[in-house]
C-alpha positions as a Markdown table, in Angstrom:
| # | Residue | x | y | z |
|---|---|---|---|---|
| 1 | Unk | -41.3 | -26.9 | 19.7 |
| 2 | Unk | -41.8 | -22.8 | 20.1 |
| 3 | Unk | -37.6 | -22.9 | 19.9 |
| 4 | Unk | -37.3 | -24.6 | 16.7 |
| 5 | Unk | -40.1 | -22.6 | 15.1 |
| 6 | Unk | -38.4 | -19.5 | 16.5 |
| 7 | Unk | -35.1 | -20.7 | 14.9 |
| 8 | Unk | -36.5 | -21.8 | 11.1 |
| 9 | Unk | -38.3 | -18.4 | 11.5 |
| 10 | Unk | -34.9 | -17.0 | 11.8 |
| 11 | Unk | -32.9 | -18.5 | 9.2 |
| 12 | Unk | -36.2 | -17.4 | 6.5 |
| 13 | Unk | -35.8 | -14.0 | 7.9 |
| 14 | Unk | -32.0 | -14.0 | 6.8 |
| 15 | Unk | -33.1 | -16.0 | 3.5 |
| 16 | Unk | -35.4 | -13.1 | 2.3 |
| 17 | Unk | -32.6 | -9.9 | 3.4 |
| 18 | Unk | -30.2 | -12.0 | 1.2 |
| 19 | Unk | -32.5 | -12.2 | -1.5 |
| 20 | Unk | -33.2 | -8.1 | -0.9 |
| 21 | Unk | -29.8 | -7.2 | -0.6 |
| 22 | Unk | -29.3 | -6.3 | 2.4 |
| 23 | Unk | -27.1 | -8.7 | 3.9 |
| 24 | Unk | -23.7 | -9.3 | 2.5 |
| 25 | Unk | -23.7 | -12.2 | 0.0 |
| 26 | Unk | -19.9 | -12.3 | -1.0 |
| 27 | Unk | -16.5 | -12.9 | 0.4 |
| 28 | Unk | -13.8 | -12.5 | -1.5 |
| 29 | Unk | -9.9 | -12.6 | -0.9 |
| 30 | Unk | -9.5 | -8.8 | -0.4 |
| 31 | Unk | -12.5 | -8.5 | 2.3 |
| 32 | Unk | -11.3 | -11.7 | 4.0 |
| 33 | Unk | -7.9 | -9.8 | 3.6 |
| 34 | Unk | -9.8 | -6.8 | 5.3 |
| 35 | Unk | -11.5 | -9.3 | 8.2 |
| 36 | Unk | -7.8 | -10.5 | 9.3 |
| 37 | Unk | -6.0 | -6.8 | 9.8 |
| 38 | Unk | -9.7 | -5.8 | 11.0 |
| 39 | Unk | -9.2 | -8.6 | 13.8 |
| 40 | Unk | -5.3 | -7.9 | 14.0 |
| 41 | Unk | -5.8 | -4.4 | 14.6 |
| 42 | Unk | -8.6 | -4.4 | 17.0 |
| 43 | Unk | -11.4 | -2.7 | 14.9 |
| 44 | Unk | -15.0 | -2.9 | 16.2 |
| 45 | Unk | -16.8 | -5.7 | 14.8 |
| 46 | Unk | -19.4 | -2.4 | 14.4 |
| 47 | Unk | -17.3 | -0.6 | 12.5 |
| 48 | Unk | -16.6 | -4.0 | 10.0 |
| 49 | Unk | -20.0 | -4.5 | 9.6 |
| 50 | Unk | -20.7 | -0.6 | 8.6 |
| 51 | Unk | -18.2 | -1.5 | 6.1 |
| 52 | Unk | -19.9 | -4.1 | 4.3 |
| 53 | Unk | -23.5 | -2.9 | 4.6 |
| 54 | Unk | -22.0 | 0.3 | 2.4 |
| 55 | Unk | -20.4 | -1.9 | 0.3 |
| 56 | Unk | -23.2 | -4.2 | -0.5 |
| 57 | Unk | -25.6 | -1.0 | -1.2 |
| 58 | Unk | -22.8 | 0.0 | -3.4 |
| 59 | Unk | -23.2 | -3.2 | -5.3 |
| 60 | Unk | -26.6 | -3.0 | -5.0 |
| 61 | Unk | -27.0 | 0.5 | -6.6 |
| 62 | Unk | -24.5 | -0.1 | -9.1 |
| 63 | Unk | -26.5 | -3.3 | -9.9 |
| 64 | Unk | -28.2 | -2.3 | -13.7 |
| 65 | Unk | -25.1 | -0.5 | -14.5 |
| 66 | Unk | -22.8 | -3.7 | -14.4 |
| 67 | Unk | -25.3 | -5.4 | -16.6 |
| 68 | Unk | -24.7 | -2.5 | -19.3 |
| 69 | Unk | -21.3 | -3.7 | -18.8 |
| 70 | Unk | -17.6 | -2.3 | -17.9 |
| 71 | Unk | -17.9 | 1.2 | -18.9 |
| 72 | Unk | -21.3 | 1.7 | -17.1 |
| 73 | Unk | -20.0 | -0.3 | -14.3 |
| 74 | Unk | -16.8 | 1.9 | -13.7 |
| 75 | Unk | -18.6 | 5.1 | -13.6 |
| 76 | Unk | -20.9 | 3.4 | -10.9 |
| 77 | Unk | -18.1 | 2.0 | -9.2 |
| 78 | Unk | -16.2 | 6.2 | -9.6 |
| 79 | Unk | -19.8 | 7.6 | -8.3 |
| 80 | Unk | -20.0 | 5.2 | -5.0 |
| 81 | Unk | -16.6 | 5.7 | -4.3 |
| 82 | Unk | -16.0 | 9.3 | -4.7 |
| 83 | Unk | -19.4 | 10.9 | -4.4 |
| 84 | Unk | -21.8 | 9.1 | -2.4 |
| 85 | Unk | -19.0 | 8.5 | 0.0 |
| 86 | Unk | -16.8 | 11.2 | -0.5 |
| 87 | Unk | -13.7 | 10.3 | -0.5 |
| 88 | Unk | -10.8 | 12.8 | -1.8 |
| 89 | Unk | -7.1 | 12.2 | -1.7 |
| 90 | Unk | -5.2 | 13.7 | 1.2 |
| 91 | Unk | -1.2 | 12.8 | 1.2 |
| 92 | Unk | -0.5 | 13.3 | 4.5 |
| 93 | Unk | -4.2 | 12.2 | 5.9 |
| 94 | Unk | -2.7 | 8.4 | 7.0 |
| 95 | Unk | -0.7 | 8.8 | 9.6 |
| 96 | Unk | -1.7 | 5.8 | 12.3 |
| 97 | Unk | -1.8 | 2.3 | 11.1 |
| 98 | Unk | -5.6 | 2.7 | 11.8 |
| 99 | Unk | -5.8 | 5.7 | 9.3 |
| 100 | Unk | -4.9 | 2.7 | 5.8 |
| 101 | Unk | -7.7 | 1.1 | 6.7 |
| 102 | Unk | -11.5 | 1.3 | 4.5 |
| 103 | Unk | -13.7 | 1.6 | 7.3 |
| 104 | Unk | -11.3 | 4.7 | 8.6 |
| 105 | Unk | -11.7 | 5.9 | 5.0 |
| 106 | Unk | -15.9 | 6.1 | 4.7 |
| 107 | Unk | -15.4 | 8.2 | 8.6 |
| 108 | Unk | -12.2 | 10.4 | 7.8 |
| 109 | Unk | -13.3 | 10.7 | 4.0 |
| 110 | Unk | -9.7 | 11.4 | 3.3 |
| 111 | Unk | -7.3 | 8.9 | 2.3 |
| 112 | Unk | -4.0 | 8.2 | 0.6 |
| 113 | Unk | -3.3 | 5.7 | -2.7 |
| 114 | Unk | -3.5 | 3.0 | -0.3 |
| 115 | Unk | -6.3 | 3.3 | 1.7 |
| 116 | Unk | -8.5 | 4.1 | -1.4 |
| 117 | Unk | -7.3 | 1.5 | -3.7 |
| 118 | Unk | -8.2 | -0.8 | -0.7 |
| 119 | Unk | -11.8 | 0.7 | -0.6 |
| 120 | Unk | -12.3 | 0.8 | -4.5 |
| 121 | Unk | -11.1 | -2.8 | -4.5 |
| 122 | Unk | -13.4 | -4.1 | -1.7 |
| 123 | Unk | -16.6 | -3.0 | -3.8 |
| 124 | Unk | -15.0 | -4.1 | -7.1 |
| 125 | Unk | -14.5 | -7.3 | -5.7 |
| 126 | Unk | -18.6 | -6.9 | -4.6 |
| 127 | Unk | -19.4 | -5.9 | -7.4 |
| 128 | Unk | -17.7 | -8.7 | -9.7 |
| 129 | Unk | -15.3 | -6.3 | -11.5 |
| 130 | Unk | -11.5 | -8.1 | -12.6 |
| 131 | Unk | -9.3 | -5.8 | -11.4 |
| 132 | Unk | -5.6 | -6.0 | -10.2 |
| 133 | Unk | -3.9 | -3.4 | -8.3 |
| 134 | Unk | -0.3 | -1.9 | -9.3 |
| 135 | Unk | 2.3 | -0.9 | -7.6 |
| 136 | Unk | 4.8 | 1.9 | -8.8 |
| 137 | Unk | 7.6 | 3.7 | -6.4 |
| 138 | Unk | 6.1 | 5.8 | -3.8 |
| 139 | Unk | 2.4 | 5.0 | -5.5 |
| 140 | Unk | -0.3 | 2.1 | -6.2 |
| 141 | Unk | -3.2 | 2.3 | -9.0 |
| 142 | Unk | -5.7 | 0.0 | -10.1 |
| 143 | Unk | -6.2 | -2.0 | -13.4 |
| 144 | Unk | -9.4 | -3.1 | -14.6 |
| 145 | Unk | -9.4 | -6.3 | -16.8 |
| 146 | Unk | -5.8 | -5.1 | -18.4 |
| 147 | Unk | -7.6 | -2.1 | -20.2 |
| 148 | Unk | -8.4 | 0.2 | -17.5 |
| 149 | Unk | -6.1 | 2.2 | -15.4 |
| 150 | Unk | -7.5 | 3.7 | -12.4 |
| 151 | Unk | -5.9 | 6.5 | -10.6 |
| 152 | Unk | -7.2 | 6.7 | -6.8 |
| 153 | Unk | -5.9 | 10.1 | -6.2 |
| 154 | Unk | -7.7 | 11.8 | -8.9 |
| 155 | Unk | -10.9 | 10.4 | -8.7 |
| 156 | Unk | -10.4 | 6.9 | -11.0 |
| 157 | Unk | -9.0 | 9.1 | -13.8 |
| 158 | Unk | -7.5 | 7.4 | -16.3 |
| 159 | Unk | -3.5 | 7.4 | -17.1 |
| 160 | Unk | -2.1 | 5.1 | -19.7 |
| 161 | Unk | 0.6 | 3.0 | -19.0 |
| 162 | Unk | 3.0 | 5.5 | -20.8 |
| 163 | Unk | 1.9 | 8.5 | -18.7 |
| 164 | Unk | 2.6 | 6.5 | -15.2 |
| 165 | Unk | 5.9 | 5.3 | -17.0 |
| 166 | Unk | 7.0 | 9.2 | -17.5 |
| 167 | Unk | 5.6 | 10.6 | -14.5 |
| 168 | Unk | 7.8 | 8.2 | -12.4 |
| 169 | Unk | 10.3 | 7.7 | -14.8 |
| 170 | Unk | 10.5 | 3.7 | -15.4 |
| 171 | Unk | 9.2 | 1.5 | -17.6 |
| 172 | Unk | 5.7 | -0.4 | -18.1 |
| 173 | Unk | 7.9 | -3.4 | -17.8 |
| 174 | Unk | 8.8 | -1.9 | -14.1 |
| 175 | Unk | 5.5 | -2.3 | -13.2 |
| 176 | Unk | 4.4 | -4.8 | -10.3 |
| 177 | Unk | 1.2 | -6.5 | -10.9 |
| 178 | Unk | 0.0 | -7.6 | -7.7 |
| 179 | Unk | -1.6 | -10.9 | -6.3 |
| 180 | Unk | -3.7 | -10.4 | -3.2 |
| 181 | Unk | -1.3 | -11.6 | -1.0 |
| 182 | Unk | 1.6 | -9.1 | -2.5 |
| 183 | Unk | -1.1 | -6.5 | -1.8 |
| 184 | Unk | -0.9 | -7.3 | 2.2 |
| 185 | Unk | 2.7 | -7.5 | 1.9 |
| 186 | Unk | 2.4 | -3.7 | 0.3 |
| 187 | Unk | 0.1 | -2.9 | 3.0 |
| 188 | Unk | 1.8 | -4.3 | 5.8 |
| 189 | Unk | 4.9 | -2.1 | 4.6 |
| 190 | Unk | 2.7 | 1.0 | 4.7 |
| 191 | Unk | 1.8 | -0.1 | 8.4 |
| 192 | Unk | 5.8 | -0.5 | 8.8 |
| 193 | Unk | 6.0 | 3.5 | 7.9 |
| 194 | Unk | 3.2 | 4.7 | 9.8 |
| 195 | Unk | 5.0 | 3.1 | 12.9 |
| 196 | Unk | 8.5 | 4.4 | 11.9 |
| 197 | Unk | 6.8 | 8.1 | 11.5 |
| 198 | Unk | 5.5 | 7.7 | 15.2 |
| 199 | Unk | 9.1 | 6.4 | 16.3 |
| 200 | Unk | 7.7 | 3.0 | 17.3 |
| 201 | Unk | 10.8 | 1.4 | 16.1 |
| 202 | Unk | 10.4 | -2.8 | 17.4 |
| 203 | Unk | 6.3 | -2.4 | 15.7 |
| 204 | Unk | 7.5 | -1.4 | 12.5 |
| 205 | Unk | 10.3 | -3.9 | 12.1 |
| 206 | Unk | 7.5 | -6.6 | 12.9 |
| 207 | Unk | 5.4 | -4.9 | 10.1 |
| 208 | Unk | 8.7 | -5.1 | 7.8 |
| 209 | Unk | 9.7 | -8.5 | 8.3 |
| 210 | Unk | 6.1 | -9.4 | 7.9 |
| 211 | Unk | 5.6 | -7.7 | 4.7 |
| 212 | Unk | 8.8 | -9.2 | 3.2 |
| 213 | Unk | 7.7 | -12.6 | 3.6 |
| 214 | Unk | 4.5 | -11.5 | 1.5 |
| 215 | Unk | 6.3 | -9.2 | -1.2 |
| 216 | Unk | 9.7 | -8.8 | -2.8 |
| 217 | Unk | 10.3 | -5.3 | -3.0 |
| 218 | Unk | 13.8 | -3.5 | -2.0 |
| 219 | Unk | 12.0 | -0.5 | -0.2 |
| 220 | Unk | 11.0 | -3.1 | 2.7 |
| 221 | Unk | 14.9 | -4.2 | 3.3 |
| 222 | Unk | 15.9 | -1.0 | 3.0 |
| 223 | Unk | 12.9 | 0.7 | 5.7 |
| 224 | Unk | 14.2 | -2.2 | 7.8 |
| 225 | Unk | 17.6 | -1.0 | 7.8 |
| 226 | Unk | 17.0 | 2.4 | 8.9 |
| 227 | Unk | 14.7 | 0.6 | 11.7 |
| 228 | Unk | 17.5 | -1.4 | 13.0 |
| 229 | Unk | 20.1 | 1.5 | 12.9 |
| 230 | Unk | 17.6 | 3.1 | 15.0 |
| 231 | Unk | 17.5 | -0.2 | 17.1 |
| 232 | Unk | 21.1 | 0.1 | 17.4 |
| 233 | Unk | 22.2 | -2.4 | 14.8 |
| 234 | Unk | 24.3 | -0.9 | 12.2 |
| 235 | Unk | 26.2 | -3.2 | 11.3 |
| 236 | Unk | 23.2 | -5.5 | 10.4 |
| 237 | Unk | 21.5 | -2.6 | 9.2 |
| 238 | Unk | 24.6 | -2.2 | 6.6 |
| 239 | Unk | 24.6 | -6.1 | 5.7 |
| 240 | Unk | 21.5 | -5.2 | 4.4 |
| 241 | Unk | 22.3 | -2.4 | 2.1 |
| 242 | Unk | 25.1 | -4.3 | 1.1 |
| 243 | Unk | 23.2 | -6.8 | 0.0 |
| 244 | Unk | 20.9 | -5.0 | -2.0 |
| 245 | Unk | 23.1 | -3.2 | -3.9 |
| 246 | Unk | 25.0 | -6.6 | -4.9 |
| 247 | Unk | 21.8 | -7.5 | -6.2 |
| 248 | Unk | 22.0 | -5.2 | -8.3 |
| 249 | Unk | 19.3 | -2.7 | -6.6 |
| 250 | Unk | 20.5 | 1.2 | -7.3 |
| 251 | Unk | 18.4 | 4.3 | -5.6 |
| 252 | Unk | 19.7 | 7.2 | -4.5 |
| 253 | Unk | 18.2 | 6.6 | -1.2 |
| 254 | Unk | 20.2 | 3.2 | -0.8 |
| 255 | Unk | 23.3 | 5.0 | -1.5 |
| 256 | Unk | 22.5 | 8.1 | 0.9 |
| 257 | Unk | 21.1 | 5.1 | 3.1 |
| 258 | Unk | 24.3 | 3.5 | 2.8 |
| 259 | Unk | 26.7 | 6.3 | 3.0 |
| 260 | Unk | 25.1 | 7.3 | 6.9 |
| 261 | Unk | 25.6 | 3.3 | 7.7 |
| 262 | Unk | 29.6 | 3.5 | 7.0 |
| 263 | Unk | 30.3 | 6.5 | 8.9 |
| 264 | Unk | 28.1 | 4.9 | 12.3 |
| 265 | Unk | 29.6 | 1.9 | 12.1 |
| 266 | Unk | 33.2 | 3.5 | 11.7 |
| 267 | Unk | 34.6 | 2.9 | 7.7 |
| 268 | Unk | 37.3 | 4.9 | 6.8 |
| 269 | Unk | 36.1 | 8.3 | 5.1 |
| 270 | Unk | 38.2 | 7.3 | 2.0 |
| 271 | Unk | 36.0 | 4.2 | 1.6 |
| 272 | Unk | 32.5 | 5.9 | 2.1 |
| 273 | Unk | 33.9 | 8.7 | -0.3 |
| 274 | Unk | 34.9 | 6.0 | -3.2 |
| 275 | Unk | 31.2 | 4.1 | -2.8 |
| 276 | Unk | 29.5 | 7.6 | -3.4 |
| 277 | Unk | 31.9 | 7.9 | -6.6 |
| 278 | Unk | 30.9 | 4.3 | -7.4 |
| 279 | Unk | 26.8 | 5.9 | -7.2 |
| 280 | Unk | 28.3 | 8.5 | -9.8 |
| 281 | Unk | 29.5 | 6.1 | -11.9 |
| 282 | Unk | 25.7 | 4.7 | -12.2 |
| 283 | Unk | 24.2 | 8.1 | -12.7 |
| 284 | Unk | 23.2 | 8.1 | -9.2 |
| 285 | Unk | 23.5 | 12.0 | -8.1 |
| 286 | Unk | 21.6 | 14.5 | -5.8 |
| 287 | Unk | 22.5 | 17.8 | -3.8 |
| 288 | Unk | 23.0 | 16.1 | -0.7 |
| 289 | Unk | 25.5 | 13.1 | -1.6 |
| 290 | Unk | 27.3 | 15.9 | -3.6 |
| 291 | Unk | 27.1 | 17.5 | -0.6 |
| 292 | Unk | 28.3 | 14.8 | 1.6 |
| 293 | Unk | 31.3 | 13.9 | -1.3 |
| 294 | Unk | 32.5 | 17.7 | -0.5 |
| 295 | Unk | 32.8 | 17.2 | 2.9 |
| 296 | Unk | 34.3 | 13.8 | 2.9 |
| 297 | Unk | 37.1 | 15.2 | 0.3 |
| 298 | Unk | 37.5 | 18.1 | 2.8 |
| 299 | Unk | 38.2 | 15.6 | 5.5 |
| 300 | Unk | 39.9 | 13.4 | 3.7 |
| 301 | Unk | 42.7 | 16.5 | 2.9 |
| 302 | Unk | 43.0 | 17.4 | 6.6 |
């Protein structure tokens, strides 16, 4: 009898912190996304559960401002986020897997566009905020309920969708609205870079082929080609490119990319040469395929 009185005591103890507060109420897709590459990448079950006590005093705090509705509630979310936990933008501050992930981010208080988008989302999503988050080349922002643009890196300022368009020279229509799952997929390529930077080749093709399975972006095919030319695959490596580009893909780094691949895996010089001439034909041009051009039309006349 004393054990099942000690147990209904229990379960009102956790009724009455729920009703205060202070244990987490809500789980939504991004912190079940957050739980899964928690488990995956051996965080402490401490250090998850640091994580969503801040996130549901966030919520908490920001509480009366989200009934005074979006405007109030994005300066809450901006104050939590970037003054009560201090987080400031630090490009070269990720450089382990570990280092993308929100409970590094509250420790190391320095993060890149990733690792603070993922933060900012997880107590948007606490917080009951619509939001979506946007990838752009090289960068990822937030939208709140299709008005708001939200830059992590400065602090939630807010760019239009022209300024992003100039500043990375593309189009709104370029953009890439993504679903939470095409979020993972954009993750799990970051996690595919971190590995390639710490020459842990066979780790980040896993992270690549996992994140193209979750998201259709070209920069994943064409970091796994430069992982399995570093595997010793070239050839494979160079199906790849190939592909791309007959899809109609066209970056100067899938033509320098590209132009490497031939040489290793033994095309004539002439052929390499007229595919870089081909890049020309499409605008695509920088010092170093000009460069390589010179010294393949120097070979070529020897």
């Amino acid at each position: 009898m004393r054990t099942q009185n000690s147990s209904v005591g229990r379960i009102f103890r956790i009724l009455f912190l729920v009703l205060l507060g202070v244990v987490p109420t809500m789980c939504g897709e991004y912190l079940n996304l957050y739980k899964r590459l928690g488990t995956e990448l051996n965080v402490p079950v401490q250090e998850q559960l640091t994580l969503q006590n801040w996130l549901q005093q966030g919520a908490n705090a920001c509480h009366d401002a989200h009934q005074r509705g979006s405007d109030a509630s994005l300066h809450c979310l901006r104050e939590q986020i970037y003054a009560r936990a201090g987080i400031e933008f630090d490009s070269v501050s990720a450089h382990s897997v570990l280092d993308l992930m929100p409970d590094h981010l509250l420790h190391s208080r320095k993060g890149s566009c990733v690792s603070i988008s993922f933060l900012t989302m997880l107590l948007a999503e606490r917080m009951g905020l619509a939001f979506m988050s946007v990838s752009l080349p090289g960068h990822v922002f937030l939208n709140f309920s299709g008005d708001v643009n939200w830059e992590p890196n400065r602090k939630g300022y807010r760019y239009t969708d022209t300024e992003y368009a100039v500043k990375y020279q593309i189009s709104p229509q370029q953009f890439q609205h993504l679903s939470v799952t095409q979020f993972e997929g954009l993750f799990r390529y970051e996690m595919g870079n971190r590995d390639l930077l710490a020459r842990n080749a066979s780790r980040a093709l896993l992270s690549y082929q996992h994140a193209a399975q979750l998201w259709k972006d070209p920069r994943i095919a064409g970091n796994m080609a430069i992982v399995l030319d570093k595997l010793g695959k070239p050839n494979t490596a160079l199906r790849i490119l190939d592909s791309l580009w007959q899809q109609g893909e066209r970056s100067e780094g899938l033509v320098w990319n590209k132009s490497l691949l031939m040489i290793r895996a033994g095309n004539p010089q002439a052929q390499v040469l007229a595919f870089v001439e081909q890049a020309r034909a499409y605008s695509i041009t920088s010092p170093r395929l000009t460069a390589l051009a010179q010294r393949l039309t120097m070979a070529n006349k020897k």
